[in-house]
Backbone as a printed PyTorch tensor [residue, N CA C, xyz], in Angstrom:
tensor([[[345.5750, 234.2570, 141.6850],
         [346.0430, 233.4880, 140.5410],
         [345.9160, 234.3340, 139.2790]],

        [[346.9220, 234.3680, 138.5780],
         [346.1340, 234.8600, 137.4240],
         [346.0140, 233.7220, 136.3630]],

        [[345.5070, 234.7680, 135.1890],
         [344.9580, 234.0010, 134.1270],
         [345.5930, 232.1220, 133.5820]],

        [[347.3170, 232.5140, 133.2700],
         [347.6360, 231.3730, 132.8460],
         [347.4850, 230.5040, 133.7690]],

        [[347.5940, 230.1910, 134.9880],
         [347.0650, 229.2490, 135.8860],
         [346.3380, 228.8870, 136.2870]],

        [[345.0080, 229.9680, 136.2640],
         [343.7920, 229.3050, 136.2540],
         [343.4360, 228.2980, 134.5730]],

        [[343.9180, 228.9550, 133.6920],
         [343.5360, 228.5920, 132.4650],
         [344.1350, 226.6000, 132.4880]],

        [[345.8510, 226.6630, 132.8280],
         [346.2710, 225.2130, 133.2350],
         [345.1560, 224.6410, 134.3170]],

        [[344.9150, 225.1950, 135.3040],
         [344.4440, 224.3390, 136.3470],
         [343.0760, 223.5940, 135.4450]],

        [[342.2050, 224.6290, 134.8970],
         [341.1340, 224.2770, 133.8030],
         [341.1650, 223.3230, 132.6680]],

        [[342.2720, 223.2230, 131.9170],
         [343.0570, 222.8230, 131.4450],
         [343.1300, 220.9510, 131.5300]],

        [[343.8610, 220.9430, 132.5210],
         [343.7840, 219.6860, 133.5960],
         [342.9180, 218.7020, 133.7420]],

        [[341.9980, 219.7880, 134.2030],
         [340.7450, 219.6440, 134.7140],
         [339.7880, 218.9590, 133.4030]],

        [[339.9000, 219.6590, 131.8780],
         [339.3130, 219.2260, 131.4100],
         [339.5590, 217.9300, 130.4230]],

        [[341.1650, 217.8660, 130.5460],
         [341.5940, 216.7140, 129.7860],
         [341.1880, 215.6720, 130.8590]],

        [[340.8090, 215.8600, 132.0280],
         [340.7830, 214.2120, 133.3370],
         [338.7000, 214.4960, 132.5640]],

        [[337.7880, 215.2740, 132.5280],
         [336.7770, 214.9280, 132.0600],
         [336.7120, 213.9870, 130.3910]],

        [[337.6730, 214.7650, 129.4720],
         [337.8350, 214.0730, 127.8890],
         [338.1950, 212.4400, 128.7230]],

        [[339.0630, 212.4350, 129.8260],
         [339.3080, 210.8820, 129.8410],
         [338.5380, 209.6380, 130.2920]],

        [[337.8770, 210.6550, 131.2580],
         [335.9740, 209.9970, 132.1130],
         [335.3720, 209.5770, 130.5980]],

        [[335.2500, 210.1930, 129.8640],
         [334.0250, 210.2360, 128.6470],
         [334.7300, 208.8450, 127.7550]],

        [[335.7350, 208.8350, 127.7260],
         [336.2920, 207.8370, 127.0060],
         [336.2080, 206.7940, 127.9890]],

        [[336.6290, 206.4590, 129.0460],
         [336.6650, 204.8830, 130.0660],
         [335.0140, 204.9720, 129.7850]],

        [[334.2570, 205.5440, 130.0240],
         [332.8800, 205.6790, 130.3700],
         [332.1570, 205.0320, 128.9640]],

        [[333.4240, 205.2200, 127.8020],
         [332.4500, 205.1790, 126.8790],
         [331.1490, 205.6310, 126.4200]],

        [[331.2540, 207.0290, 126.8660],
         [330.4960, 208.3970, 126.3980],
         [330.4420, 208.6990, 124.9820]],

        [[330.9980, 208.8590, 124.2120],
         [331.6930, 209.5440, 122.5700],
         [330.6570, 208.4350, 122.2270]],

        [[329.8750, 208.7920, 120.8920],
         [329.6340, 207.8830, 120.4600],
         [330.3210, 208.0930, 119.0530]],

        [[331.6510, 208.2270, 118.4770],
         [332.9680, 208.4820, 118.0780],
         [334.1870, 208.0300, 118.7090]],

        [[335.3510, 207.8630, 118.4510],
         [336.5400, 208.4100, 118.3420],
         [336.6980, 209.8470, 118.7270]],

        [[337.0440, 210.1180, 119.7940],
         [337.8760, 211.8370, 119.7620],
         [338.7960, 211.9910, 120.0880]],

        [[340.1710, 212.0720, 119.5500],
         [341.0710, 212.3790, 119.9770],
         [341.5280, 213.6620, 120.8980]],

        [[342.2610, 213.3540, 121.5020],
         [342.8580, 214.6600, 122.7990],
         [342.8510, 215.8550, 121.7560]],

        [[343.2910, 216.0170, 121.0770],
         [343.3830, 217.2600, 119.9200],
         [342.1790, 217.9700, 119.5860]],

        [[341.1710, 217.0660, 118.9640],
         [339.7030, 217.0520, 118.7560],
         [339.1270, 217.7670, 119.8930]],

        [[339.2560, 217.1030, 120.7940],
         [338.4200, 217.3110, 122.4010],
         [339.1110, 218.9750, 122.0740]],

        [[340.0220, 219.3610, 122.2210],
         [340.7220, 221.0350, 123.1380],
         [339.9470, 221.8610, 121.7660]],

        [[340.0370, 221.3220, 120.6340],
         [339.8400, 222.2750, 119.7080],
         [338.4650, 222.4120, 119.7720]],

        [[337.8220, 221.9070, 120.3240],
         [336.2140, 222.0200, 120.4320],
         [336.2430, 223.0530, 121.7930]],

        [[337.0940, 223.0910, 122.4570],
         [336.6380, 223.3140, 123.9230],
         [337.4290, 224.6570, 124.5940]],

        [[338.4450, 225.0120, 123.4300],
         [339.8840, 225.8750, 123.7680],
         [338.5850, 227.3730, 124.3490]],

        [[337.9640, 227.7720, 123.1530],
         [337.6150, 229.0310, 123.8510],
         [336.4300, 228.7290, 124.6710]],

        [[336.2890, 227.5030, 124.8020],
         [335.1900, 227.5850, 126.5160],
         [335.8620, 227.8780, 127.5440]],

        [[336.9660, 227.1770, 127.3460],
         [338.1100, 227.0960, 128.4680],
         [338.6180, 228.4930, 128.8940]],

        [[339.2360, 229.3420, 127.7440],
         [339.3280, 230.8260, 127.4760],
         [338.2990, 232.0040, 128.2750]],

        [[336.9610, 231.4410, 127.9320],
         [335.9130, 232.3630, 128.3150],
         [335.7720, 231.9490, 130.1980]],

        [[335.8920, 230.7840, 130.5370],
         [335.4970, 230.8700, 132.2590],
         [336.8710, 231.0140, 132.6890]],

        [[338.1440, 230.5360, 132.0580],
         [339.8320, 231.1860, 132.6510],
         [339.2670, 232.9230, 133.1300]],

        [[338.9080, 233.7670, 131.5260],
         [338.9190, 235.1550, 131.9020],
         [337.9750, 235.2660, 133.0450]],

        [[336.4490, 234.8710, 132.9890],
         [335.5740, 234.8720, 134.0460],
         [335.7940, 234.5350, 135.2610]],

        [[336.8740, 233.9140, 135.5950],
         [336.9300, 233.0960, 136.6320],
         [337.9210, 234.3230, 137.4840]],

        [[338.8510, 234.3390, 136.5420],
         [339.8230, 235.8280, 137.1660],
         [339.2960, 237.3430, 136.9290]],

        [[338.7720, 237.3460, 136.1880],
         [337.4910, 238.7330, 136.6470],
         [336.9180, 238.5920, 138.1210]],

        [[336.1770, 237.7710, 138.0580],
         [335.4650, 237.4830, 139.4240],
         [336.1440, 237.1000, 140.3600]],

        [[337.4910, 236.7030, 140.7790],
         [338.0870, 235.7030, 141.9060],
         [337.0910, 234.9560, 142.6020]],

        [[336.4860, 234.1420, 141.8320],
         [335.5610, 233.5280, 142.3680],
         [336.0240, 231.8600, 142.8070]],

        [[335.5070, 231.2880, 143.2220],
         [336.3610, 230.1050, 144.2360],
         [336.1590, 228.7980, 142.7650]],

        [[337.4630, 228.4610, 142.1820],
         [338.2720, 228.0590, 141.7500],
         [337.5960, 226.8420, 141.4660]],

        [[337.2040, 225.5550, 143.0350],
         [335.9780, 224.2680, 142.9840],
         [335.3830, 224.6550, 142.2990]],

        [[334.4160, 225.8930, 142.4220],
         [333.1600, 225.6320, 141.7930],
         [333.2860, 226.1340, 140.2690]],

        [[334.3050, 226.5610, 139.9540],
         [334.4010, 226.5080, 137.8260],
         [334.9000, 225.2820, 137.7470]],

        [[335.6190, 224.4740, 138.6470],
         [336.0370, 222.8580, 137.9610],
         [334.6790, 222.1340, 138.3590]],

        [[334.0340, 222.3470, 139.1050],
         [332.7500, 221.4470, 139.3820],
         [331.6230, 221.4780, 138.1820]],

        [[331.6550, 222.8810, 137.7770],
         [330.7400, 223.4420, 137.0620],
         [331.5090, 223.0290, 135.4680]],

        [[332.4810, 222.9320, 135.3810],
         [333.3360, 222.8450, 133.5220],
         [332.8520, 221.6380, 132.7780]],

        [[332.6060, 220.2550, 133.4790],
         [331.8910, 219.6240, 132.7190],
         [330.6710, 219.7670, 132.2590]],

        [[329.8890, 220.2520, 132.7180],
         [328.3510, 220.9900, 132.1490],
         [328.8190, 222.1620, 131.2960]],

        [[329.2460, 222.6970, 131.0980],
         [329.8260, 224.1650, 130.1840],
         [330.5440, 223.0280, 129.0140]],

        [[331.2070, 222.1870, 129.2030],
         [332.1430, 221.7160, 128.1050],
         [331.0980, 220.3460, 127.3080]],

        [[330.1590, 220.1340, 128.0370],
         [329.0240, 219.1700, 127.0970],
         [328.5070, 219.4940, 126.0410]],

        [[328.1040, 220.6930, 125.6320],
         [327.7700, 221.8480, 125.0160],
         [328.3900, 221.4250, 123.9030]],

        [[329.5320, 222.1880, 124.0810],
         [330.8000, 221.9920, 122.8870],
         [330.8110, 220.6440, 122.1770]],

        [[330.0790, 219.4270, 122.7120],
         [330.7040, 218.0980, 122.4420],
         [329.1180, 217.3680, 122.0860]],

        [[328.3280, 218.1950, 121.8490],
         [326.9980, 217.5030, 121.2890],
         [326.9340, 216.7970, 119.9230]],

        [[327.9840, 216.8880, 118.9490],
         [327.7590, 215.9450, 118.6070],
         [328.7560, 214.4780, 118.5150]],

        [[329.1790, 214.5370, 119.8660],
         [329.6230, 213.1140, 119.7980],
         [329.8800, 212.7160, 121.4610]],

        [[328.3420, 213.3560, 121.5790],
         [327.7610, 212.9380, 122.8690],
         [326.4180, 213.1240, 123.2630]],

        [[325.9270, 211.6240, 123.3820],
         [324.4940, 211.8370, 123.9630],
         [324.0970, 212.2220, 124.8920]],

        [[323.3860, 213.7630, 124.6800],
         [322.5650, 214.2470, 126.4530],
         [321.5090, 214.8300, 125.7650]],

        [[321.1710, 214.7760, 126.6910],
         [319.6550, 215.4670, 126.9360],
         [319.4470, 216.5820, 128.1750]],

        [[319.3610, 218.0750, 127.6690],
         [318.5160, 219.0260, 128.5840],
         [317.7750, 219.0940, 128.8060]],

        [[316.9670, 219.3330, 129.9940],
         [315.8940, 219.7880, 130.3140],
         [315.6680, 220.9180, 131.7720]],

        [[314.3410, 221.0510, 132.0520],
         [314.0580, 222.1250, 133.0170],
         [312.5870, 222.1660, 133.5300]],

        [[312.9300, 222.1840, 134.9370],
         [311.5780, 221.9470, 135.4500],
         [310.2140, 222.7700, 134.5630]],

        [[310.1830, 223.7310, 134.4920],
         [309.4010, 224.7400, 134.0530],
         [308.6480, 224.3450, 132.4590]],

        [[309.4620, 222.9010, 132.2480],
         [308.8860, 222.6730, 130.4970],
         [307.9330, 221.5630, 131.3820]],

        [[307.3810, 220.8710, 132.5670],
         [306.9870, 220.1020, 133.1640],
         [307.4420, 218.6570, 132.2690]],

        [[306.0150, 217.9910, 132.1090],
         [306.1750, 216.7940, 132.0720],
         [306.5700, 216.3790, 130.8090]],

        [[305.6570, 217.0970, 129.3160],
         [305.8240, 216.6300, 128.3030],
         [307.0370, 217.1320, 127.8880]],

        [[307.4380, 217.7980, 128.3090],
         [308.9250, 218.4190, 127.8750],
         [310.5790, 217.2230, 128.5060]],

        [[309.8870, 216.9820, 129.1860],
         [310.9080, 215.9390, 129.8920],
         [310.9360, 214.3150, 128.9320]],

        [[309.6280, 214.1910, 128.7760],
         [309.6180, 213.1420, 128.0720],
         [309.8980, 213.7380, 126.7680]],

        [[309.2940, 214.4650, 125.8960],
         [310.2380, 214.6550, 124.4090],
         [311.6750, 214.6430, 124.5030]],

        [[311.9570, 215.2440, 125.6690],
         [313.6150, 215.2780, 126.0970],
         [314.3150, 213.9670, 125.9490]],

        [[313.6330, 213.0390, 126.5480],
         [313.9270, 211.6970, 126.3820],
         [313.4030, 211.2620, 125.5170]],

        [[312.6780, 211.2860, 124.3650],
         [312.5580, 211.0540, 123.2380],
         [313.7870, 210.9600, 122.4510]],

        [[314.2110, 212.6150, 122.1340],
         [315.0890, 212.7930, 121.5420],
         [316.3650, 211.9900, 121.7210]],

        [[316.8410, 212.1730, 123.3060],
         [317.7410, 211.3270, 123.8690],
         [318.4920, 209.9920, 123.2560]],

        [[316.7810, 209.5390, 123.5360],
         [317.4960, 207.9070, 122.9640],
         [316.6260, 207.3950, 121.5950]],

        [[316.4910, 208.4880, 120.5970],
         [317.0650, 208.4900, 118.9970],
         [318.1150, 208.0390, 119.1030]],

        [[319.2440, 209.0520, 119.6340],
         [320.7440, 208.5010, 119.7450],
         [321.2740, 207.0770, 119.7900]],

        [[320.2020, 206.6720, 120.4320],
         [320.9280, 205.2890, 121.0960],
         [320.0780, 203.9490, 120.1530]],

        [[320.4420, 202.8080, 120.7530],
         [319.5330, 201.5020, 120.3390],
         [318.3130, 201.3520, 120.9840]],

        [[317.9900, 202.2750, 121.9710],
         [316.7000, 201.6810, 122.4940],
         [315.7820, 202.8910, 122.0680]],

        [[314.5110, 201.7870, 122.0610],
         [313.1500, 202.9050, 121.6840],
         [312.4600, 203.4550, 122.8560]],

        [[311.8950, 204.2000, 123.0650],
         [311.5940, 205.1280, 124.4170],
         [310.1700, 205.9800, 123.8180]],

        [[308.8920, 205.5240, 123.9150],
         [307.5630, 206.1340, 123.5500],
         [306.8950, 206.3110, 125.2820]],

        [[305.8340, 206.9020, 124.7110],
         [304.9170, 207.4370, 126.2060],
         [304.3990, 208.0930, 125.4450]],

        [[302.5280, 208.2160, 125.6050],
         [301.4590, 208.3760, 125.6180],
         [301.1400, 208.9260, 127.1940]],

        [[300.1120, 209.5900, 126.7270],
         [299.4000, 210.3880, 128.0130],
         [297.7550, 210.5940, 127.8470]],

        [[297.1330, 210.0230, 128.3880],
         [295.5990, 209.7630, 128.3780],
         [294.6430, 211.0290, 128.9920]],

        [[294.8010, 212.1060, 128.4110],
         [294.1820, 212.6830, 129.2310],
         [292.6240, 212.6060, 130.4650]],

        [[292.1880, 212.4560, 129.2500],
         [290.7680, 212.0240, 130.4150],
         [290.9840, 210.7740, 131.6980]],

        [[291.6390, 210.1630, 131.8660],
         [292.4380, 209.0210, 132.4930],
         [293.4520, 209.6110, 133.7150]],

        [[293.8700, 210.7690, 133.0360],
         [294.9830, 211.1930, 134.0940],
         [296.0620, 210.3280, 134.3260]],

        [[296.5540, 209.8320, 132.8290],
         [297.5160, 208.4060, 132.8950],
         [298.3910, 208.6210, 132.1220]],

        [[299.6480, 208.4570, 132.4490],
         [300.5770, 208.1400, 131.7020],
         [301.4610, 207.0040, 131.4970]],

        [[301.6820, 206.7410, 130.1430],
         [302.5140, 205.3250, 130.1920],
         [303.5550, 205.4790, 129.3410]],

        [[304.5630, 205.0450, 129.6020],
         [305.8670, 205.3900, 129.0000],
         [306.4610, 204.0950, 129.1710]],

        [[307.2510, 203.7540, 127.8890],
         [308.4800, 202.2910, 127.4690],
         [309.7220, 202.7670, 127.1450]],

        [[309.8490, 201.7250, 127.3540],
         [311.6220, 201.6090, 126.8310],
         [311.8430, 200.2260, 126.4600]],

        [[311.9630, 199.8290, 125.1280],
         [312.2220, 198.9200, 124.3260],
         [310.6080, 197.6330, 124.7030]],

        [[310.8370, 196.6810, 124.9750],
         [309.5910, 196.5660, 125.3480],
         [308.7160, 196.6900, 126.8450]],

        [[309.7410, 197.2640, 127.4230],
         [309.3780, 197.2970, 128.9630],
         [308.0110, 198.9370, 129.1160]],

        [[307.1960, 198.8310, 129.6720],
         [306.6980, 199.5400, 130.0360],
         [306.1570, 199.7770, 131.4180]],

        [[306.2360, 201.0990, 131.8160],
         [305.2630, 201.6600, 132.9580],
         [304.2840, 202.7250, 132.7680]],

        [[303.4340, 202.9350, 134.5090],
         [302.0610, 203.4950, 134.0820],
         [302.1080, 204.6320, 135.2860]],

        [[301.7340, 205.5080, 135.2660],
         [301.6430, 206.7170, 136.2770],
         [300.0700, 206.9390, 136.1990]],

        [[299.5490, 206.9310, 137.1940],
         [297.9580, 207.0840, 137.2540],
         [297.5890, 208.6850, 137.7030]],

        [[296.5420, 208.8720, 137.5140],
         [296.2240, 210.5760, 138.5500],
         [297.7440, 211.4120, 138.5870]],

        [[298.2490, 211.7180, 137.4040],
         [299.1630, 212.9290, 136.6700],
         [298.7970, 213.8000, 136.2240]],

        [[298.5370, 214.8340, 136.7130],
         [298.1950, 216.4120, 135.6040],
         [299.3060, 216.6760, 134.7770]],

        [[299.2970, 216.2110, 133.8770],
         [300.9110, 216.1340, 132.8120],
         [301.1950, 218.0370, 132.7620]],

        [[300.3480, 218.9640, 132.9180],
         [300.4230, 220.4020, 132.9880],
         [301.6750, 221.2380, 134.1610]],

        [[301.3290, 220.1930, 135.0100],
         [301.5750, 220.4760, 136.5440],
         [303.0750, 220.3690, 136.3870]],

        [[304.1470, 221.2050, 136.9200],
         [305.2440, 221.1520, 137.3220],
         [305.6340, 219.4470, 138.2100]],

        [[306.7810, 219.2620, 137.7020],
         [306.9580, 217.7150, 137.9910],
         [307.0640, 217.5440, 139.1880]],

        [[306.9550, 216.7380, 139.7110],
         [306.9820, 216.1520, 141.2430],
         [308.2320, 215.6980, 141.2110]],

        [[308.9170, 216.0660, 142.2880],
         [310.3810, 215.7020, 142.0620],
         [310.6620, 213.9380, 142.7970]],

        [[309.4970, 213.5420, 143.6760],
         [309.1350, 212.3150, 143.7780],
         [309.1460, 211.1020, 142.4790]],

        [[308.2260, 211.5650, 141.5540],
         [307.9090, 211.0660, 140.6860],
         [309.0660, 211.4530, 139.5950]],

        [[309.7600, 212.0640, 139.1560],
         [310.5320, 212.1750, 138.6060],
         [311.7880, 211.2450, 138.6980]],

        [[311.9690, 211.7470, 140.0120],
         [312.7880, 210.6520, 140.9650],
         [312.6860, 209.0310, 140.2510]],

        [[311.6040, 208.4800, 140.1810],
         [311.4000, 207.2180, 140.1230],
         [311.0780, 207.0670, 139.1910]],

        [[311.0220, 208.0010, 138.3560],
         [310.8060, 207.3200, 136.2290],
         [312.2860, 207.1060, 136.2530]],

        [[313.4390, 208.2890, 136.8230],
         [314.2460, 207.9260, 136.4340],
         [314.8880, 206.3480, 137.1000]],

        [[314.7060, 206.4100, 137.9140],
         [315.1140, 205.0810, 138.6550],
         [314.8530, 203.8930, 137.9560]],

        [[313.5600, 203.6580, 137.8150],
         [313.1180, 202.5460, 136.7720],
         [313.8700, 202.5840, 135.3040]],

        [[314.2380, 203.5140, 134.6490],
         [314.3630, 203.6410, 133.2330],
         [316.2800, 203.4960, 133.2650]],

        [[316.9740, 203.8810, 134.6100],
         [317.8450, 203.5380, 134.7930],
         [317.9290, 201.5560, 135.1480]],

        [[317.4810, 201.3130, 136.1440],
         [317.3700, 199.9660, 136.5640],
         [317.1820, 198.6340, 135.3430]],

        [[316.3230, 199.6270, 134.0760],
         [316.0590, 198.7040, 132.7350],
         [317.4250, 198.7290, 132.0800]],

        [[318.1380, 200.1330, 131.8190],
         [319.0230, 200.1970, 131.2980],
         [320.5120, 199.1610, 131.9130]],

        [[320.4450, 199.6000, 133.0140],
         [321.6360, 198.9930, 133.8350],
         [321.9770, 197.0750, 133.7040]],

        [[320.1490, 196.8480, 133.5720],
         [320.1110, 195.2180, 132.8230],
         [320.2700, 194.6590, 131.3350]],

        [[320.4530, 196.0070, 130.9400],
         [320.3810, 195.3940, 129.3170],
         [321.8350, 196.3570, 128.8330]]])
């Protein structure tokens, strides 16, 4: 393939994500189709050339373009990064920050001598007992903050 067709296929690809974000009611804005490309033209530009430098398999830059094109769209979209390696308190400031964005409040405390953590979301709270908040996250436990903090959200 070369360039201009990978660049359309990308292209495509990223106006069907601008349209997810809108049904989804993602934006916390208005963005028009115009808005969206002009934020996103030389992301699009930079993995088109990368993509045909490398002939690298085609799925995985459309799988991968919505994470590359979030970037571009931070401010009129709420996310939150993170990474195992910041462990626990890093995940939760992560979600701190997060949902500033939003209407709900989201605190957590961590007891050290206790080995406890307790974390809310609006007035709902939970408690994690015997946590080394130091310790790389348990992908168990991670697992199931998010589950719960989803399950609150999904009701309200």
């Amino acid at each position: 393939m070369n360039y201009s067709e990978i660049f359309s296929l990308l292209h495509d690809h990223a106006r069907n994500f601008h349209q997810v974000l809108i049904k989804g009611k993602i934006y916390t804005t208005n963005i028009e189709e115009k808005d969206f490309f002009s934020r996103v033209e030389d992301e699009l530009s930079r993995i088109s050339n990368y993509a045909m430098e490398n002939n690298g398999d085609l799925e995985v830059y459309k799988l991968n373009l919505p994470v590359w094109l979030i970037y571009k769209l931070s401010d009129v979209v709420s996310y939150s990064s993170w990474d195992y390696e910041f462990c626990y308190d890093g995940f939760f400031d992560g979600l701190v920050e997060l949902f500033k964005q939003t209407e709900f409040k989201f605190e957590w405390h961590y007891d050290k001598t206790a080995l406890r953590l307790k974390y809310s979301l609006d007035n709902h709270s939970w408690v994690i007992e015997n946590l080394h908040l130091s310790n790389e996250v348990d992908f168990e436990i991670y697992n199931n903050i998010l589950s719960q903090l989803n399950t609150y959200l999904n009701k309200h």
